[in-house]
N, C-alpha and C positions, 0 to 999 in steps of 0.2 A: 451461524453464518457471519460473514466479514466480509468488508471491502480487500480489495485486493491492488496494489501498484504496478503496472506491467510495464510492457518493454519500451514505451515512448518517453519513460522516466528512466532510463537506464544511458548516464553520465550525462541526466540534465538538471537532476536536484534543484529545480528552484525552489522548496521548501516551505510554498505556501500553506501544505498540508499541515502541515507539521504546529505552525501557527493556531489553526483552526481545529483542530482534536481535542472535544474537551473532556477525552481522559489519559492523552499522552499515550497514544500505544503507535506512536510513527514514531520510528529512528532511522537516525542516515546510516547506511552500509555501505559499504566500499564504492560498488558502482550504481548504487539509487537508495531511495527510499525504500521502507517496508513496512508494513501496517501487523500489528501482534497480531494473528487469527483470533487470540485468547481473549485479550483486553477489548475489540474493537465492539465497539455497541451496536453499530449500524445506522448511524446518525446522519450519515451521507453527506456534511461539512465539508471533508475533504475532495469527496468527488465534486461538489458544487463551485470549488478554489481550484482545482488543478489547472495550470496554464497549458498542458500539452495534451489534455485528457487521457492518462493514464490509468486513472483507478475505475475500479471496474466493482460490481457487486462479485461475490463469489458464484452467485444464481446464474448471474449475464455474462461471466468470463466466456469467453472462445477455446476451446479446445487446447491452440496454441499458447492461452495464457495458465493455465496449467501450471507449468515449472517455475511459474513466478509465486503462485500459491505456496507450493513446493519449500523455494527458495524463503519467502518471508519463515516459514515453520522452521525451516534449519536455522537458518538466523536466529531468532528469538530461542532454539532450544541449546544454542550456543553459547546462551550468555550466562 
């Protein structure tokens, strides 16, 4: 399981996450953040810093955050 970055982070990047991740699995993507599914430990840092509360556990996403799960996996398997 992983955290997840959803749609209140999508073209607001303030990037506190990113800061606070202590194994580097957030990188910026075109229009938001994304959290590796693979690297993430579940540390919950980054949900406790996000300024627009975005990130979501994978357990507690909404239906609608879904494609954002989605999206971080394409990402990451992009690179």
């Amino acid at each position: 399981m992983a955290f997840v970055i959803t749609a209140p982070c999508k073209d607001e990047k303030a990037g506190e996450c990113v800061e606070v991740c202590p194994v580097d699995c957030i990188e910026e993507g075109k229009e938001m953040f994304h959290i590796d599914p693979d690297i993430c430990i579940d540390c919950g840092a980054c949900e406790a810093v996000c300024p627009v509360e975005a990130i979501y556990h994978e357990d507690d996403m909404l239906d609608e955050d879904v494609p954002y799960l989605e999206a971080a996996k394409e990402f990451f398997a992009n690179k």
